[in-house]
Backbone bond lengths (Angstrom), bond angles and torsions (degrees), N, CA, C in turn:
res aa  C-N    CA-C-N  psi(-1)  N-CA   C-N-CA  omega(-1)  CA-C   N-CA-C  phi
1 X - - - 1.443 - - 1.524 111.43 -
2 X 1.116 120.74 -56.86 1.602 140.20 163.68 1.898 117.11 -31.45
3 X 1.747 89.83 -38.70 1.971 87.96 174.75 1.453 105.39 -91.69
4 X 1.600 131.55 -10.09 1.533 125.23 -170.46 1.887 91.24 -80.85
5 X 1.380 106.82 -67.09 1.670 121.56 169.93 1.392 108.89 -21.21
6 X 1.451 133.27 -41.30 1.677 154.40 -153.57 1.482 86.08 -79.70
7 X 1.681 111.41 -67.40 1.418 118.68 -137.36 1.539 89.14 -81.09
8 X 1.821 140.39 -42.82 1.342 130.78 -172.59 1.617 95.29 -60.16
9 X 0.961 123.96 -67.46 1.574 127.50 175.87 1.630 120.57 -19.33
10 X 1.376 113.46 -92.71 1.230 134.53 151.95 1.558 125.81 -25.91
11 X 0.897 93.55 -84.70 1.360 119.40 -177.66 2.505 117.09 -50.64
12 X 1.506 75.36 -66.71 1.880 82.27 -168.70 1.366 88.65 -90.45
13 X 1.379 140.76 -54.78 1.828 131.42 -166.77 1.844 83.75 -61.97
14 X 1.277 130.75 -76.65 1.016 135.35 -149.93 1.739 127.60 110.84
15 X 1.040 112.77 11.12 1.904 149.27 -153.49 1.862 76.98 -60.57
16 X 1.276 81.29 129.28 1.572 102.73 165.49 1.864 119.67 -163.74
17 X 1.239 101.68 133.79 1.192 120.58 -150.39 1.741 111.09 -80.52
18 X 1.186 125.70 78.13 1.758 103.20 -152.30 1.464 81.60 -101.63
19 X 1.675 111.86 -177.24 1.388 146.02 -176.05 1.815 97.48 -32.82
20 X 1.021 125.20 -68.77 1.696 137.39 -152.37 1.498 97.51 -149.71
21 X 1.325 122.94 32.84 1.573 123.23 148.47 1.386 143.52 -156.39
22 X 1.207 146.17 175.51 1.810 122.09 152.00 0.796 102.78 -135.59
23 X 1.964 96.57 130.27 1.324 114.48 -155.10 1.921 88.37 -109.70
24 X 1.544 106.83 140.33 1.746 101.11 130.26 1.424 147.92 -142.22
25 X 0.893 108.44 -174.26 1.371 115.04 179.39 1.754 135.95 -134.20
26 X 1.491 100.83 56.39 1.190 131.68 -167.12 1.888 105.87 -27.11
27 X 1.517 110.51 147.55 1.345 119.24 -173.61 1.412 103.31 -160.07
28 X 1.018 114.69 44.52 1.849 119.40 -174.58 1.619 115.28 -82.75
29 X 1.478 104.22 107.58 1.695 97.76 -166.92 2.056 106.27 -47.54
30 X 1.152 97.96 154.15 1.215 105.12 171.36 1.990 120.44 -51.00
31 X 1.853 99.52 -38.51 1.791 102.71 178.75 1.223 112.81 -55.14
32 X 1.712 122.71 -48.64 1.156 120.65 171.14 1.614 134.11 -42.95
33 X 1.426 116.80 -36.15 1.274 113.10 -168.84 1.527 131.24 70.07
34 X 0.813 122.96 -58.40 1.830 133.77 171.86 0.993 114.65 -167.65
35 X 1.244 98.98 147.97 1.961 114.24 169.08 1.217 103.61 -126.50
36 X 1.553 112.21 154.62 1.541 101.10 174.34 1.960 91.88 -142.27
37 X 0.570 102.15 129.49 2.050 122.56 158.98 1.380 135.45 -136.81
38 X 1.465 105.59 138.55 1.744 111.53 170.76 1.380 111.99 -81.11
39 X 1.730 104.11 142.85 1.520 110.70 156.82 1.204 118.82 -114.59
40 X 1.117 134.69 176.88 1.524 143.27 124.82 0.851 144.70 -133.28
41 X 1.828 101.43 133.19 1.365 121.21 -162.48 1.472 133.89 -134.77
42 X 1.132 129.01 118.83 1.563 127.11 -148.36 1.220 131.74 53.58
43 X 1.434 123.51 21.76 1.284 139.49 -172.69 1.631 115.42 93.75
44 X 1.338 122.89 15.32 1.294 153.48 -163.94 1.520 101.30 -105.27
45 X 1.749 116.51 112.21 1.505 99.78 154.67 1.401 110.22 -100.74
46 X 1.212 119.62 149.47 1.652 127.18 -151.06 1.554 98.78 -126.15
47 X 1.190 128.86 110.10 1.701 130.26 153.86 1.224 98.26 -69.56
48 X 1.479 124.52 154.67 1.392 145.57 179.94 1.579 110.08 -137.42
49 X 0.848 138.90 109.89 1.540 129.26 178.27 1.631 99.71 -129.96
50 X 1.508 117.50 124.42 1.366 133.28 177.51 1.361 105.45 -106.31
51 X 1.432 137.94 140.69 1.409 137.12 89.25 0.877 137.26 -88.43
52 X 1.696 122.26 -163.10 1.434 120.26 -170.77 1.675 113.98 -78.13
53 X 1.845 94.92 -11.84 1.750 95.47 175.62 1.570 131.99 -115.67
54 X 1.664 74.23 -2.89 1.975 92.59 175.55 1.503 120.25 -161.64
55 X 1.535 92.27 129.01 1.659 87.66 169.92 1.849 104.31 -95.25
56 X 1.500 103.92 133.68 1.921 114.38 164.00 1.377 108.74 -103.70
57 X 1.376 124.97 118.91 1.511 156.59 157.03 1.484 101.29 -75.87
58 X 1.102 113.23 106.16 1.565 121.42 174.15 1.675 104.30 -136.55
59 X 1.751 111.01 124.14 1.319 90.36 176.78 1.722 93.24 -124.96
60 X 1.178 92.75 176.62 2.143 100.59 -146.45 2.045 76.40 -93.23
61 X 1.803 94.62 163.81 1.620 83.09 -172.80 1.027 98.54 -82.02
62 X 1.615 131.14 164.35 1.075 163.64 -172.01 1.742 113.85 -162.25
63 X 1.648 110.35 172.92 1.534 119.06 167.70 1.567 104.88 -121.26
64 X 1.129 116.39 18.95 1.459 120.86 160.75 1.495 132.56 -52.85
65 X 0.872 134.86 -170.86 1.443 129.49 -157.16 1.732 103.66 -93.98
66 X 1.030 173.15 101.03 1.150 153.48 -179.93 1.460 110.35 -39.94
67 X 1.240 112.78 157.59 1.514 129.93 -161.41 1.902 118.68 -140.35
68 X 1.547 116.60 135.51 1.252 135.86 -165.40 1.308 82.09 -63.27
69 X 1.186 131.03 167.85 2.167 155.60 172.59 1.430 91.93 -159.05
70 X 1.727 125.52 110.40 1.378 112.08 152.87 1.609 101.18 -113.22
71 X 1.497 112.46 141.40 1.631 110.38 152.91 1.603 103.74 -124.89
72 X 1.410 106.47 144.79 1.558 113.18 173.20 1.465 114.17 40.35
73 X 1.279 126.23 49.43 1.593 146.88 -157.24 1.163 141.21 32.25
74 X 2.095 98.23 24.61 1.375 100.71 -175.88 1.393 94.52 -97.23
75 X 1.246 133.09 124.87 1.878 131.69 150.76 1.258 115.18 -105.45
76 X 1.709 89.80 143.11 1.645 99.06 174.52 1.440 111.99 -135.73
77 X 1.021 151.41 165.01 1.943 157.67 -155.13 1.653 86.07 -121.48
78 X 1.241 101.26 111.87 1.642 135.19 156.25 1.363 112.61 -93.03
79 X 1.333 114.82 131.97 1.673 112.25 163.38 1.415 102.25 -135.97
80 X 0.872 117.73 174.59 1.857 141.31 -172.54 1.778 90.84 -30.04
81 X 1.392 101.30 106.34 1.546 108.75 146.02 1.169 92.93 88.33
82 X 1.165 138.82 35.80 1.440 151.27 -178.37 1.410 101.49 -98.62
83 X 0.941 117.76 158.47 2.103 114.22 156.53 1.769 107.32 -153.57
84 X 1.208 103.80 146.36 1.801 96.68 174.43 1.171 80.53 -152.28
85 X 1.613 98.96 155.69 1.693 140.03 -151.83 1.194 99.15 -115.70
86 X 1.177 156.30 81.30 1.578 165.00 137.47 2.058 122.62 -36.37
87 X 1.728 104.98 72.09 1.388 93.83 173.86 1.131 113.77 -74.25
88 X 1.806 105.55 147.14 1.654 107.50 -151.77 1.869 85.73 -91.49
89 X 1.164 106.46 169.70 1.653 125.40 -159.23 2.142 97.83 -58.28
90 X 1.349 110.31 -56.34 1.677 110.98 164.59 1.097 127.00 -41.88
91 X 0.902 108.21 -13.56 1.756 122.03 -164.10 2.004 91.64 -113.23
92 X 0.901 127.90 -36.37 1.475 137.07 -165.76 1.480 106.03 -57.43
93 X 1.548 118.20 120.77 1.650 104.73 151.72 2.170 91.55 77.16
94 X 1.059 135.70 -4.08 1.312 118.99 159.01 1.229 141.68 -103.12
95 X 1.638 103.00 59.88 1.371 105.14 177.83 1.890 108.48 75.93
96 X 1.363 108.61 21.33 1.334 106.00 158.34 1.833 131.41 -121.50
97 X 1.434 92.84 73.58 2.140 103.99 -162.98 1.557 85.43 -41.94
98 X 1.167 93.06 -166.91 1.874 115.61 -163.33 1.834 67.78 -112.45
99 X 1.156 149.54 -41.49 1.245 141.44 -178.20 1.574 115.12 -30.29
100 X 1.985 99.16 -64.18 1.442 113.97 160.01 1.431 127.07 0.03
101 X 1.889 88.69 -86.06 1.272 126.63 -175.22 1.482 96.85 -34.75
102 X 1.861 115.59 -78.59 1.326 104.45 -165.35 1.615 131.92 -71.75
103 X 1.289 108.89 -0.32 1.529 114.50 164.40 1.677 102.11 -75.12
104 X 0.618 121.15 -54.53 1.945 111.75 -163.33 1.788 99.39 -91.07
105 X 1.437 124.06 6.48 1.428 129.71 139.17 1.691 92.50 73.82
106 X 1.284 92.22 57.67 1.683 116.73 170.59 1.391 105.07 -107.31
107 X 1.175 110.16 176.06 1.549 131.43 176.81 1.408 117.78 -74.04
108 X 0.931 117.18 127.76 1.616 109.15 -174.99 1.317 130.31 -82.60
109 X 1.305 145.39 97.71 1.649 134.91 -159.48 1.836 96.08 -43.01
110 X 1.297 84.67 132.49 1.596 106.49 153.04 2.034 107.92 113.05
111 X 1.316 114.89 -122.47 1.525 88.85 -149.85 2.027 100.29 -118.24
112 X 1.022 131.65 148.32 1.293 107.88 174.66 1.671 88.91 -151.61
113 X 1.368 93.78 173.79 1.759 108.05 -172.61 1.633 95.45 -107.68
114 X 1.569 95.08 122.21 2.066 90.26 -179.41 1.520 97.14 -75.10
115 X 1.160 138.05 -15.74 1.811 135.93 -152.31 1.364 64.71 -81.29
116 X 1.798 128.49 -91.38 0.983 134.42 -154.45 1.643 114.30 -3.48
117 X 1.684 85.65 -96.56 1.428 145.95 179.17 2.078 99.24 -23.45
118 X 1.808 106.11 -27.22 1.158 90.88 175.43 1.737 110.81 -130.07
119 X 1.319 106.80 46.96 1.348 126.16 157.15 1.746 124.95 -90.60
């Protein structure tokens, strides 16, 4: 159970642990469709939700420290109850506006407050 958990982690998010961040670099075959897993990190519990066109960084609220998120060398500082929308690089620049997104009542790339967001 421990090497399947390894390989979505590792492997398809791409989760890597650097100096002052966690970075990834998503690779989720297309059959799969999505994966989703929790981490924790710096006192941070972290939702992760992948597809083949977006990774969502959502971390649950907390008073923990805020925390680095890089994918494909964009980083941004998340803290408790934060979430950011990561379109993966295939998905980038092809005819998908953020317009798209909110007609078919998708997630919007970029940063939103879950406390907010669920008031």
């Amino acid at each position: 159970m421990s090497g399947t958990i390894d390989i979505v982690v590792r492997a398809f998010a791409g989760l890597q642990i650097e100096a002052n961040a966690l970075t990834f670099d998503p690779r989720l075959p297309a059959r799969l469709g999505e994966a989703q897993f929790q981490i924790h990190y710096r006192g941070q519990l972290i939702d992760v939700s992948l597809s083949t066109k977006r990774l969502v960084i959502h971390l649950e609220p907390s008073n923990a420290s805020p925390v680095q998120v890089g994918v494909s060398g964009r980083y941004v500082t998340l803290g408790g109850g934060d979430q950011e929308v990561f379109l993966l690089a295939e998905h980038r620049g092809v005819g998908l506006p953020e317009q798209q997104f909110e007609e078919a009542g998708q997630l919007q790339p970029g940063r939103a407050n879950y406390r907010q967001a669920r008031r």
